[in-house]
C-alpha positions in Angstrom: -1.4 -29.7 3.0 -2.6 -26.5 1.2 0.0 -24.1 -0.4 -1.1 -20.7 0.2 -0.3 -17.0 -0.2 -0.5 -14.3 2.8 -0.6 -10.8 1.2 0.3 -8.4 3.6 -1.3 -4.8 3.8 0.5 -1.6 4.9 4.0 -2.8 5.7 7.0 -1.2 4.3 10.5 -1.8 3.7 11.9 1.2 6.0 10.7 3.3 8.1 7.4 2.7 9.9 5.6 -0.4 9.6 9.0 -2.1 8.8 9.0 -5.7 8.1 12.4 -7.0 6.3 11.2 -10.6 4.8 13.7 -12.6 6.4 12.0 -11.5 9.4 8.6 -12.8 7.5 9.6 -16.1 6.8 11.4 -16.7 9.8 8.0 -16.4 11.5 6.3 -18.4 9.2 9.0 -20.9 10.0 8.3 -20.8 13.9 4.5 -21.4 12.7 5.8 -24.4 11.2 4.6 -23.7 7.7 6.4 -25.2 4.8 8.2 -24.3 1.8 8.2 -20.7 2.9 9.6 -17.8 0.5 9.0 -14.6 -0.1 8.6 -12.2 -2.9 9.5 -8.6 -3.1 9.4 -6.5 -0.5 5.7 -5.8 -0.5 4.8 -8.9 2.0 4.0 -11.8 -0.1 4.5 -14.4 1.7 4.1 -18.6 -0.2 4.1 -21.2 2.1 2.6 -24.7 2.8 0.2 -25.3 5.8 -2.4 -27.7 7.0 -4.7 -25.7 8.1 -8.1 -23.6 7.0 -7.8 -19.9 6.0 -9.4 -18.7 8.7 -7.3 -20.8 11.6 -4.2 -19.8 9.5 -5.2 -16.0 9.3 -5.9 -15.5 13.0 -2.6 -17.1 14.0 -0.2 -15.8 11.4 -1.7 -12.0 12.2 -1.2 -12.6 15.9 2.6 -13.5 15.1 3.0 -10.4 13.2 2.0 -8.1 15.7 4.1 -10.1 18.2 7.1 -9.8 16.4 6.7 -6.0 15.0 4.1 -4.9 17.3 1.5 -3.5 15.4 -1.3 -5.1 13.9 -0.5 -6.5 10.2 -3.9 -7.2 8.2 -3.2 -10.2 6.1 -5.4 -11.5 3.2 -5.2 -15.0 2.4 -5.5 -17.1 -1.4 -5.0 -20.3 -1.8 -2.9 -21.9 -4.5 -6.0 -22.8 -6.3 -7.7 -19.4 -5.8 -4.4 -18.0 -7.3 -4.1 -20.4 -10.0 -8.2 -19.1 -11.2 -6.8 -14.7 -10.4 -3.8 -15.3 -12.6 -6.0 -17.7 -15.0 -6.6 -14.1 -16.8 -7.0 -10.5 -16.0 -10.2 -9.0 -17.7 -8.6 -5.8 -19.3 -5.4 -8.1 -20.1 -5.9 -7.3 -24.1 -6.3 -3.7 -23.5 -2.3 -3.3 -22.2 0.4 -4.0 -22.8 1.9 -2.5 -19.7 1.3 -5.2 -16.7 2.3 -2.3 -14.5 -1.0 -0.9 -15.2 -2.9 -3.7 -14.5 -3.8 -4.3 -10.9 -5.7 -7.0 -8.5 -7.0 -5.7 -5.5 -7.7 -8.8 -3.2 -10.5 -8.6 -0.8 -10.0 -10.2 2.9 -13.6 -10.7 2.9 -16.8 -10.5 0.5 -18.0 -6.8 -0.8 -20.5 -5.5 1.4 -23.3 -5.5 -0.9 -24.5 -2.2 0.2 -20.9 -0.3 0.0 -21.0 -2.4 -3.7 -24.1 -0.8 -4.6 -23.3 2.7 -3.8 -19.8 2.6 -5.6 -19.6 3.8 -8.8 -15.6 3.1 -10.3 -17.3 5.0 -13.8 -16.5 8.6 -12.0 -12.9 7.3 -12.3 -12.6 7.4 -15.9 -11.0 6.3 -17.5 -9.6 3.8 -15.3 -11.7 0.3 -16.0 -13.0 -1.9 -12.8 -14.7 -5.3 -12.3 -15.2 -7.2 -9.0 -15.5 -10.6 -9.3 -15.8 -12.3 -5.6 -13.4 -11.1 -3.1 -11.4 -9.7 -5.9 -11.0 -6.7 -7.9 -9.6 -6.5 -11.2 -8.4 -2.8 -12.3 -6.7 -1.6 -15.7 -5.1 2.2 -14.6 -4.5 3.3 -18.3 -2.8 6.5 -16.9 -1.0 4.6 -14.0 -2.4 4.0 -10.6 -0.6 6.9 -9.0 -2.9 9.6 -11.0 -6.3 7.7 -10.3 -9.2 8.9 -8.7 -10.4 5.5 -7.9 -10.8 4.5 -4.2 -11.2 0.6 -3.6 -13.7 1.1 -0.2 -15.9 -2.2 0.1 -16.3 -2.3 3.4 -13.8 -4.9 3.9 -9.7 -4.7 4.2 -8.1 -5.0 1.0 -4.3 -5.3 -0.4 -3.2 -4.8 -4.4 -0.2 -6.2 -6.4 0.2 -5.5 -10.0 -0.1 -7.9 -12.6 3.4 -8.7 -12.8 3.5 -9.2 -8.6 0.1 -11.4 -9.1 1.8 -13.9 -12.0 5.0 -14.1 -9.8 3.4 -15.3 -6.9 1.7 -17.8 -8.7 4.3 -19.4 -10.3 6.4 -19.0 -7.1 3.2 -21.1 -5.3 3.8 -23.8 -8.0 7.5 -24.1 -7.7 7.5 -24.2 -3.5 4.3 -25.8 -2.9 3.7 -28.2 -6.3 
């Protein structure tokens, strides 16, 4: 068994795109995952399952849409994967803010050419690096006043710093 993290794009908590996470987890449940919780709001969902990523990504998204009918992209880590994210953020020393600190998590890898065309230095001052499927981001001035647009030709989800430490400690504690 694998302990895992679903991060949910583009729900809310009211309003369209609703999903309340008691509603989450009691999907997960009827997936028969394990040790499912939830943290925030912002569809991060920690469970245990035997499965791969890909098996678990197809069937949890299909549950979604059942039970709130519209499609629910969902980007998948595994403890490990977390445990190496959270290891350390690259612009960590620079602030002292983790609100300004982001990861935004890839569901798949960059598309090379989209990677080669995008240039994060026209968003000054805001500070970039992609490392795999995910991308690390230190917003100085706060994410809400950047001009930086995360398009790699591939869905992706963010979480803060403090969001992206959570779920990992929240992985250890239901799925150690």
């Amino acid at each position: 068994m694998t302990g895992w993290v679903a991060l949910l794009r583009g729900i809310n908590v009211g309003g369209r795109h609703r999903v309340p996470m008691g509603e989450l987890r009691a999907v997960a449940e009827r997936l028969r995952y394990r040790d499912v919780a939830t943290y925030v709001q912002s569809g991060n969902l920690v469970f245990t399952a035997g499965d791969e990523a890909a098996v678990i990504g197809t069937e949890l998204e299909a549950a979604l849409e059942t039970r709130f009918g519209f499609g629910i992209p969902v980007v998948l880590r595994s403890r490990e994967e977390m445990e190496r994210i959270a290891a350390r953020h690259p612009f960590e020393d620079r602030q002292e803010n983790p609100a300004k600190l982001h990861v935004f998590f890839l569901a798949g890898d960059p598309d090379p050419m989209k990677l080669e065309r995008w240039h994060p230095e026209r968003s000054a001052p805001d500070e970039v690096l992609v490392d795999g499927r995910e991308v690390y981001v230190h917003f100085p001035n706060g994410m809400g006043r950047s001009k930086l647009t995360v398009e790699l030709g591939t869905p992706a989800t963010a979480r803060n710093w403090r969001s992206v430490l959570a779920v990992r400690d929240l992985l250890r504690e239901r799925t150690g």
